[in-house]
py3Dmol code that shows the C-alpha trace and the ligand (Angstrom):
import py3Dmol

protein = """\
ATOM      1  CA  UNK A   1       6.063 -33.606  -2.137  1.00  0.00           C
ATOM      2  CA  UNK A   2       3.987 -31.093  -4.187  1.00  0.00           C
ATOM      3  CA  UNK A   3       5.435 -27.680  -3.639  1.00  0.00           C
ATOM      4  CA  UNK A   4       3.217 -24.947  -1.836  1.00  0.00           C
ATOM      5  CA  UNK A   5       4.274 -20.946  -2.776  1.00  0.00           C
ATOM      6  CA  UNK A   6       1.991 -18.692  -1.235  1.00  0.00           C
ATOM      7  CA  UNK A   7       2.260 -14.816  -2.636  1.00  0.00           C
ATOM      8  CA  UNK A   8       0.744 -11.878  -0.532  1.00  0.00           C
ATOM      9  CA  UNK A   9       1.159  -8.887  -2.773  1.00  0.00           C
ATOM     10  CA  UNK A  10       0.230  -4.969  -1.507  1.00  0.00           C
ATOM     11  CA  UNK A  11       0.934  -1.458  -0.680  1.00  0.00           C
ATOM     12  CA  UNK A  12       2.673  -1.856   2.605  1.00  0.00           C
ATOM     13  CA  UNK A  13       2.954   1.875   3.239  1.00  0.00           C
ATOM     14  CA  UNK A  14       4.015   0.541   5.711  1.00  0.00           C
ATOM     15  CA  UNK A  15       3.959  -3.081   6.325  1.00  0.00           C
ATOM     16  CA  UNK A  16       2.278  -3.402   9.764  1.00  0.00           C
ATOM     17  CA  UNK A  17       1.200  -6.171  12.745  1.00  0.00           C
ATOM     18  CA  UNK A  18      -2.175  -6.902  10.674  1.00  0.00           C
ATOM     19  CA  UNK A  19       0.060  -7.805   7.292  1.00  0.00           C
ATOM     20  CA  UNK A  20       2.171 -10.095   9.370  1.00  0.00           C
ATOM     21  CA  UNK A  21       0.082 -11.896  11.188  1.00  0.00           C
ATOM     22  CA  UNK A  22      -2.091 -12.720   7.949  1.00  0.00           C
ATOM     23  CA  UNK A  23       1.192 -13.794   6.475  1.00  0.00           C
ATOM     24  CA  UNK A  24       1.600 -16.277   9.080  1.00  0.00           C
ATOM     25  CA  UNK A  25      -1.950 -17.670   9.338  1.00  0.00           C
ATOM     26  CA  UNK A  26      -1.926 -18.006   4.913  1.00  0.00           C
ATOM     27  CA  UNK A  27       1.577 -19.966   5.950  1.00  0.00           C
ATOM     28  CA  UNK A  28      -0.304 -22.150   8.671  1.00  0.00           C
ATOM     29  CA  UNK A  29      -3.187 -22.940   7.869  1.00  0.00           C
ATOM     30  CA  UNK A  30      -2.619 -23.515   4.427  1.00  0.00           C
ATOM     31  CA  UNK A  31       0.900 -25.572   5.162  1.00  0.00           C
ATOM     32  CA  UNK A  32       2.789 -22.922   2.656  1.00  0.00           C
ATOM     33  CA  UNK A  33       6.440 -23.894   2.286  1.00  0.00           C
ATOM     34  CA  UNK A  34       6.843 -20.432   1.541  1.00  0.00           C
ATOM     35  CA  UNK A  35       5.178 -17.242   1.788  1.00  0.00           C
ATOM     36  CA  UNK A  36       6.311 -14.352  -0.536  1.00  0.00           C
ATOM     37  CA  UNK A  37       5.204 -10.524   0.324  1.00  0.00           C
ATOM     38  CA  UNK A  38       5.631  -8.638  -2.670  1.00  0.00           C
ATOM     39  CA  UNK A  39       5.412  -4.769  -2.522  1.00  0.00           C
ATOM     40  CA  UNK A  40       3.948  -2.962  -5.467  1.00  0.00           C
ATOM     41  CA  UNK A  41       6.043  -0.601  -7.243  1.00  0.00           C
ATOM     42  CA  UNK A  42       3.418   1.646  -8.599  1.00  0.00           C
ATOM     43  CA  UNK A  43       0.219   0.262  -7.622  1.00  0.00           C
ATOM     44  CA  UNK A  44      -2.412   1.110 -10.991  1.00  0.00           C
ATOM     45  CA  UNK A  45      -5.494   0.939  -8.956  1.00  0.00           C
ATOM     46  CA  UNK A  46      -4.795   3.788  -6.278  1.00  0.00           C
ATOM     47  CA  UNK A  47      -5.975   7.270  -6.917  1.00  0.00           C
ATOM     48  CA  UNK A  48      -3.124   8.675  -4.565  1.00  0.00           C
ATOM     49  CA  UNK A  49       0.536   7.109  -4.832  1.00  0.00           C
ATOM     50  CA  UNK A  50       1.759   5.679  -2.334  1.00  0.00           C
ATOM     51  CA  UNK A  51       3.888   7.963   0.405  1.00  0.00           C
ATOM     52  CA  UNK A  52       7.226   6.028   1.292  1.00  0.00           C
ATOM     53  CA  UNK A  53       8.875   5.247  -1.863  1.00  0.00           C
ATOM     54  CA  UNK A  54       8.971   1.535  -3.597  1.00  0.00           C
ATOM     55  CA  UNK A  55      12.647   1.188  -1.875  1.00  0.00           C
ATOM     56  CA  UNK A  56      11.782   2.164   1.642  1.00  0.00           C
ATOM     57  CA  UNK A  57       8.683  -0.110   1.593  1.00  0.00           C
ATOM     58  CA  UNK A  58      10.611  -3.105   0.075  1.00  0.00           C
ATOM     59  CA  UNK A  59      13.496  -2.279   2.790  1.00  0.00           C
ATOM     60  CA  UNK A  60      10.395  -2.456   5.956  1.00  0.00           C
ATOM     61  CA  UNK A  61       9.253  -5.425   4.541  1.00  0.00           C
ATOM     62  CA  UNK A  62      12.694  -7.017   4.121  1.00  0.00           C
ATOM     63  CA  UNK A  63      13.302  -6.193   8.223  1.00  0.00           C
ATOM     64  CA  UNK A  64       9.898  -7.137   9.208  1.00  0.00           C
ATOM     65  CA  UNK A  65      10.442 -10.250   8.093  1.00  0.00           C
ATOM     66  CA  UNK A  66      13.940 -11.321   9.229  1.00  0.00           C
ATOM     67  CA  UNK A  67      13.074 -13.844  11.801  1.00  0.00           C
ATOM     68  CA  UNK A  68       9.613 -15.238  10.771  1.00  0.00           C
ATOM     69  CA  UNK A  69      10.349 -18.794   9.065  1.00  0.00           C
ATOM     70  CA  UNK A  70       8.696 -19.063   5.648  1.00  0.00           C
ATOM     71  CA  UNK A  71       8.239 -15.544   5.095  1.00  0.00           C
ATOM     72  CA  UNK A  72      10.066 -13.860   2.416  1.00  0.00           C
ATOM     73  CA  UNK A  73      10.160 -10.186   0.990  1.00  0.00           C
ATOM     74  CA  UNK A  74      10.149 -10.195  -3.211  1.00  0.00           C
ATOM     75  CA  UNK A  75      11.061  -7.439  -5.072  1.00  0.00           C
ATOM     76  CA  UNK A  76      10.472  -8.238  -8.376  1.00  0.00           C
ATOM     77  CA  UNK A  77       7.230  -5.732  -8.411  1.00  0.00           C
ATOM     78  CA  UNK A  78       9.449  -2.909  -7.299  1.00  0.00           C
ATOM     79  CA  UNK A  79      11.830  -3.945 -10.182  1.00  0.00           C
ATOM     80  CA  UNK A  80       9.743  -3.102 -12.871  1.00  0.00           C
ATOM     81  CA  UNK A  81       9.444   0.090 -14.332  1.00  0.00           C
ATOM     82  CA  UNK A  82       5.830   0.194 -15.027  1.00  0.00           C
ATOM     83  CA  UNK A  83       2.596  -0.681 -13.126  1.00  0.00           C
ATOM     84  CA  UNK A  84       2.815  -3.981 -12.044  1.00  0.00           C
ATOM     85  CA  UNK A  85      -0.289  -6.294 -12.415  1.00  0.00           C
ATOM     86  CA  UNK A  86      -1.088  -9.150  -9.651  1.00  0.00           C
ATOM     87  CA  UNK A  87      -1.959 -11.611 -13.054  1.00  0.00           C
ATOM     88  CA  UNK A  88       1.567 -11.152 -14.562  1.00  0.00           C
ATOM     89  CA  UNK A  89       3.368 -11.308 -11.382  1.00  0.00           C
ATOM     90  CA  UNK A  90       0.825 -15.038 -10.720  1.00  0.00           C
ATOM     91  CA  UNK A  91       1.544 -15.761 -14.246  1.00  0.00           C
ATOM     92  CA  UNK A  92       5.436 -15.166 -13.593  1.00  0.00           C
ATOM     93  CA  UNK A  93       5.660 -17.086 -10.115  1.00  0.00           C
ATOM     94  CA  UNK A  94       3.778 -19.762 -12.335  1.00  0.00           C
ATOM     95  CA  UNK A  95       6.084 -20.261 -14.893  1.00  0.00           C
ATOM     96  CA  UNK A  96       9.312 -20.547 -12.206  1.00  0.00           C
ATOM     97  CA  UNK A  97       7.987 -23.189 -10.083  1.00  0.00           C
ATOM     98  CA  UNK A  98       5.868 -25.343 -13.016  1.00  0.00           C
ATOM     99  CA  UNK A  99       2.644 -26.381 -13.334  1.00  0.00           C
ATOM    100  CA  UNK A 100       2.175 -29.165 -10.445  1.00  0.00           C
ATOM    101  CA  UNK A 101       2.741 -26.944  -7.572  1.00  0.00           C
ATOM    102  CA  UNK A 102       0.292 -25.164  -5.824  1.00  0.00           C
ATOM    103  CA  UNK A 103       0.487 -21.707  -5.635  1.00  0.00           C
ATOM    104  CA  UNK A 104      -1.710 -19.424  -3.663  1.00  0.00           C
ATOM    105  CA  UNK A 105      -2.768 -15.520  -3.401  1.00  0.00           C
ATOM    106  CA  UNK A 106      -3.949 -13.650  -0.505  1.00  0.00           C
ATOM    107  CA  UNK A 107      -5.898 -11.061  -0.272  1.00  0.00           C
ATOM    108  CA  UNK A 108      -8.194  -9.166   1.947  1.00  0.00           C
ATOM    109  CA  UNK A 109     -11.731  -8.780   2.248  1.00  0.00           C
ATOM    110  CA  UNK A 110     -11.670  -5.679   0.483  1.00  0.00           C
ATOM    111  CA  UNK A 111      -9.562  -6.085  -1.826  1.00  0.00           C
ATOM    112  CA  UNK A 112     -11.906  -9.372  -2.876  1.00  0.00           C
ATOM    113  CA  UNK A 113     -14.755  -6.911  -2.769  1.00  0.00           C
ATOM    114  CA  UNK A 114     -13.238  -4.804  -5.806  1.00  0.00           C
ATOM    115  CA  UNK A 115     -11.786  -8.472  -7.117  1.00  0.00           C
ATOM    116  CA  UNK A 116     -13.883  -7.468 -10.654  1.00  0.00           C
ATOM    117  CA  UNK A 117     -11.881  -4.287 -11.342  1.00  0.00           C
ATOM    118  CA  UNK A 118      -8.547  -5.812 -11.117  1.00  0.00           C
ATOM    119  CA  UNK A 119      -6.909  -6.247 -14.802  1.00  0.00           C
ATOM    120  CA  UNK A 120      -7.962 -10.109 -16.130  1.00  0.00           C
ATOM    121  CA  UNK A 121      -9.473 -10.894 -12.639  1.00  0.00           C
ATOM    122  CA  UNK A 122     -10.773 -13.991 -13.955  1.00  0.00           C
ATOM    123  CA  UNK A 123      -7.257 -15.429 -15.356  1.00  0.00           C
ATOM    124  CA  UNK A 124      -6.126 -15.320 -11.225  1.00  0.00           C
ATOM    125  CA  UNK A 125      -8.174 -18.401 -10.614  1.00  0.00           C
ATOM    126  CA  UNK A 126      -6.482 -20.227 -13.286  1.00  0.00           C
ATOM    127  CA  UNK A 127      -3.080 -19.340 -11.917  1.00  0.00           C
ATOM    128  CA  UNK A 128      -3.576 -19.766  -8.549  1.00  0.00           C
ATOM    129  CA  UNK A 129      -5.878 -20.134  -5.559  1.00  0.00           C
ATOM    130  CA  UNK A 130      -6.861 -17.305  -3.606  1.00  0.00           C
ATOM    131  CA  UNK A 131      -6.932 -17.248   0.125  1.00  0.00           C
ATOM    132  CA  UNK A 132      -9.155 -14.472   1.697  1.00  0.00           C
ATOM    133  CA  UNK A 133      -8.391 -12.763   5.781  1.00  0.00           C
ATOM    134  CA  UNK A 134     -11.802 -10.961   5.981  1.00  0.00           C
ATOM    135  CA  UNK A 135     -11.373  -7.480   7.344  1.00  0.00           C
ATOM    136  CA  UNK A 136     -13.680  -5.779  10.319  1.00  0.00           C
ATOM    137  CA  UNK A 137     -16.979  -5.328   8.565  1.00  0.00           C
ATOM    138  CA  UNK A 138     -16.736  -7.775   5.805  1.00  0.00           C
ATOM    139  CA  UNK A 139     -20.174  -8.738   4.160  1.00  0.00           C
ATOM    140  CA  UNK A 140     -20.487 -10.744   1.572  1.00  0.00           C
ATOM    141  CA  UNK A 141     -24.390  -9.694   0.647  1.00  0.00           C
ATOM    142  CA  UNK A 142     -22.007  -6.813  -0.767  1.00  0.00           C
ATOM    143  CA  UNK A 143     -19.284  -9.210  -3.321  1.00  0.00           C
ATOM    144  CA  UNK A 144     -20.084  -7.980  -6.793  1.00  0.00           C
ATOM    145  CA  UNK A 145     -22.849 -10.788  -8.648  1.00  0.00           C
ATOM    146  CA  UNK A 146     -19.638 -12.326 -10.519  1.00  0.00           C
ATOM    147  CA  UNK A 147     -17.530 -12.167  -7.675  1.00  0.00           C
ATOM    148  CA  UNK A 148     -20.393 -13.834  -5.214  1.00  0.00           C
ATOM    149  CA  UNK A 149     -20.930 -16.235  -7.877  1.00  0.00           C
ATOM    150  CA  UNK A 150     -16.596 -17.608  -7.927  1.00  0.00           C
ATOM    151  CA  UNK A 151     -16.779 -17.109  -4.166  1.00  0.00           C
ATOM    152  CA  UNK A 152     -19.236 -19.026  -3.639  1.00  0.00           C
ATOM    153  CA  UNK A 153     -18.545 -22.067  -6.334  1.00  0.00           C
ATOM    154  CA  UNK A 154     -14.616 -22.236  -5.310  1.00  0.00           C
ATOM    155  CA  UNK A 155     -15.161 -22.950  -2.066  1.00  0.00           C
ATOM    156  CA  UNK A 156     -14.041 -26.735  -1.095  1.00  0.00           C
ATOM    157  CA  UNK A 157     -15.072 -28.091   2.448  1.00  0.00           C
ATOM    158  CA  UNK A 158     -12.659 -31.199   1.433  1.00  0.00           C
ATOM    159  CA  UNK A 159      -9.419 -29.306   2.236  1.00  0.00           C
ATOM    160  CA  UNK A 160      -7.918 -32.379   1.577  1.00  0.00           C
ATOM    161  CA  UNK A 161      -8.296 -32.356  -2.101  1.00  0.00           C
ATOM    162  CA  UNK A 162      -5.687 -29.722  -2.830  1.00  0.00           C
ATOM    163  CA  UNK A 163      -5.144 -28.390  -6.300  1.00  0.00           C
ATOM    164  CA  UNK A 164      -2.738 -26.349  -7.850  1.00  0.00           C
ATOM    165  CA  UNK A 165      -5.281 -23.639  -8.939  1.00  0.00           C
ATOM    166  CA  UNK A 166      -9.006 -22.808  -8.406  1.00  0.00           C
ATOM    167  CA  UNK A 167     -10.204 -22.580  -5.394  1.00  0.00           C
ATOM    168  CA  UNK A 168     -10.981 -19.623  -2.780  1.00  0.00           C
ATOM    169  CA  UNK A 169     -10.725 -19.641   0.728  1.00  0.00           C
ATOM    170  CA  UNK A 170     -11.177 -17.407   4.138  1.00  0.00           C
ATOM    171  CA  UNK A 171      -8.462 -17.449   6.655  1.00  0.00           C
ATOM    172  CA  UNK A 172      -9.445 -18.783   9.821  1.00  0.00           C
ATOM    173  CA  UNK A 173      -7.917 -15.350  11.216  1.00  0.00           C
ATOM    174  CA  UNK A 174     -10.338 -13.065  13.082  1.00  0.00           C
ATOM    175  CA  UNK A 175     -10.388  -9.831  11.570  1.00  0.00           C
ATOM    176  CA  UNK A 176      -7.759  -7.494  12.893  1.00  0.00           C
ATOM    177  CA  UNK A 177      -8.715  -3.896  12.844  1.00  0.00           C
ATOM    178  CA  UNK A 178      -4.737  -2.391  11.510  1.00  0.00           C
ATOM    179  CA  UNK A 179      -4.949  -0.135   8.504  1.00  0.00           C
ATOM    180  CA  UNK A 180      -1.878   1.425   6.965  1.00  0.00           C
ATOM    181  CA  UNK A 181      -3.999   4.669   6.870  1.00  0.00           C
ATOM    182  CA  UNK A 182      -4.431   4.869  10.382  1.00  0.00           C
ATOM    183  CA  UNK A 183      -0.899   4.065  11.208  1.00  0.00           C
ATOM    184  CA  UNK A 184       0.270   7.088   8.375  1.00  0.00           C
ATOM    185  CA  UNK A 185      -2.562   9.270   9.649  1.00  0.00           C
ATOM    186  CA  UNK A 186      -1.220   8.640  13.799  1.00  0.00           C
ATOM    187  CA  UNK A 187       2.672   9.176  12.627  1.00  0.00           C
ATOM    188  CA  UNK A 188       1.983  12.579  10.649  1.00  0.00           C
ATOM    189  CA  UNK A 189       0.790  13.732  14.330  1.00  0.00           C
ATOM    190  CA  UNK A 190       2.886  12.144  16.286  1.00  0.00           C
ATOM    191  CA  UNK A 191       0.610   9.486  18.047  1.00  0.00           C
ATOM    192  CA  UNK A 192       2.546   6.034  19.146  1.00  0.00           C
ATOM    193  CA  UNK A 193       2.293   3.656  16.827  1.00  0.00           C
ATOM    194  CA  UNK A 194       4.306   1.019  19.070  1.00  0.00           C
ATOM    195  CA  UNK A 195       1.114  -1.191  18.470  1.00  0.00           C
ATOM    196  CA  UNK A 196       0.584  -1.402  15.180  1.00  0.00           C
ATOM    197  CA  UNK A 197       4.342  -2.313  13.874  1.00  0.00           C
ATOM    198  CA  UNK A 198       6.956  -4.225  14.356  1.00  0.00           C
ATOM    199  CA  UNK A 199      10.665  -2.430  16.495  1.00  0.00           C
ATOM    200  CA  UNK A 200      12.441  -2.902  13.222  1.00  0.00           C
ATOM    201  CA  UNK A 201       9.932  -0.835  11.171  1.00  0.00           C
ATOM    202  CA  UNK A 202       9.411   1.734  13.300  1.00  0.00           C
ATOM    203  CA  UNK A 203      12.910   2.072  14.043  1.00  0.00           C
ATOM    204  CA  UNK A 204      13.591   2.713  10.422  1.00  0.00           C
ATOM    205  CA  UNK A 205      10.435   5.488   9.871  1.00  0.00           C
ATOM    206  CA  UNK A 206      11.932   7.127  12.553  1.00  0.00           C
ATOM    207  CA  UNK A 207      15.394   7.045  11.300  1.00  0.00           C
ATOM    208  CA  UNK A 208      14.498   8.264   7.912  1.00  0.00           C
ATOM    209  CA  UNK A 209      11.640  10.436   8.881  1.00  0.00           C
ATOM    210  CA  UNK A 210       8.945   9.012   7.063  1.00  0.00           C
ATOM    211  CA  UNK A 211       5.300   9.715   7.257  1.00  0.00           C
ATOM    212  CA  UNK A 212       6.033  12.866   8.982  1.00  0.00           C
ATOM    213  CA  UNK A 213       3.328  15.263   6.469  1.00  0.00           C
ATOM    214  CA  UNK A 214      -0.352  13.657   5.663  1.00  0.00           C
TER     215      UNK A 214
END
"""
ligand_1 = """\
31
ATP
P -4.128 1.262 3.290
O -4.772 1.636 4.597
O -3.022 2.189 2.862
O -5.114 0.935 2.220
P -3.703 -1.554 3.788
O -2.860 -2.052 4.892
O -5.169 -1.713 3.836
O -3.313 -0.044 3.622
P -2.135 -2.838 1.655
O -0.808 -2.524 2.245
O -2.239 -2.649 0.189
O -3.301 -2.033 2.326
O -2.561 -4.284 2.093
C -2.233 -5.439 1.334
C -3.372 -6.415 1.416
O -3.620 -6.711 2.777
C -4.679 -5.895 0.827
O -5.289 -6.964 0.098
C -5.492 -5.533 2.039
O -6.868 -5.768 1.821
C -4.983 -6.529 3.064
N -5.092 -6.046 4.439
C -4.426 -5.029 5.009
N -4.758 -4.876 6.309
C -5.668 -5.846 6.573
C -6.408 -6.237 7.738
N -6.303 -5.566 8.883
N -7.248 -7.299 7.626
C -7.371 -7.977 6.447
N -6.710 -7.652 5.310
C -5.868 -6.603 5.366
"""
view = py3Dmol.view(width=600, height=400)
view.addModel(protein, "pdb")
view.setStyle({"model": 0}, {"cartoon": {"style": "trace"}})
view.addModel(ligand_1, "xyz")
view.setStyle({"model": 1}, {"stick": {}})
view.zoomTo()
view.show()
């Protein structure tokens, strides 16, 4: 059987409910073996840093995923000493599991909107394919011309033709309205954010007092 890696790549500062349950649906309805959430170590493409540091949002992923099947925190972005780009770590993942098996990115809708900005955006496609979980307020009238044009030519109705790289897809998911800045902004004032994250992660905010200044 032809393997299937999925790789979900992001801030997650913090990891929250909306991150997970897009994790799940990229494993389901794309029949991932495995689904690998990879936190950035210093994201290039952020104006602002991220607040918790590259260890305390590898160690919420790590406990936000201990009993979900399939899903795996990767730290190999947190590793590196340098900006990490989304082609190299594709490119990397590519190399370990060979050039039969299937490997897939997500991404969401707004991320896919900037998709032209990121560093060899084009290369991505030959890597991998990209699954998409549209976010509240997705459009795509706005996509970039060259992104509209791959969005709309990738697309394959025949789900049964599966290749290892390529194609673009939208999660089935409706759009969950979770943002990591809403869940920072509600901490710094003390709102409940019971909602919005799983026990374990909140648990370990609280214990090491993160989030706690804008
Ligand atoms: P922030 O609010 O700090 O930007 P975020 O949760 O939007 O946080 P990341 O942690 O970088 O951002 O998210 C990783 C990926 O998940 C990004 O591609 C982002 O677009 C996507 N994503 C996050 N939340 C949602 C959501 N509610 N619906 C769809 N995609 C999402």
């Amino acid at each position: 059987m032809t393997r299937r890696l999925g790789c979900f790549g992001g801030t997650f500062d913090p990891v929250h409910q909306a991150h997970l349950r897009m994790a799940r649906a990229f494993r389901d309805e794309l029949g991932l073996d495995e689904v690998r959430l990879i936190p950035a170590g210093q994201p290039y493409h952020r104006t602002a840093g991220p607040q918790a540091s590259a260890q305390d949002r590898l160690a919420m992923v790590t406990l936000a995923l201990a009993d979900e099947p399939g899903l795996v925190a990767d730290g190999r972005e947190v590793a590196r000493l340098r900006p990490a780009y989304t082609v190299e770590t594709l490119a990397e993942l590519r190399s370990e599991i060979g050039p039969q098996a299937e490997l897939w990115c997500l991404i969401g809708g707004d991320s896919l909107e900037q998709l032209d900005t990121w560093h060899r955006w084009q290369d991505l496609l030959r890597l991998a394919n990209i699954a998409v979980a549209l976010r509240p307020g997705f459009d795509a009238e706005r996509l970039p011309p060259a992104v509209a044009t791959e969005w709309q030519a990738r697309q394959v109705t025949d789900f049964s033709k599966r290749t290892p790289s390529g194609t673009m897809r939208p999660l089935a998911l409706p759009p969950v309205d979770v943002s990591a800045t809403d869940i920072r902004s509600r901490l710094a004032r003390g709102a409940s954010v019971a909602d919005a994250l799983p026990p374990a992660v909140a648990a370990y905010i609280a214990r090491h007092g993160l989030y706690r200044t804008p």
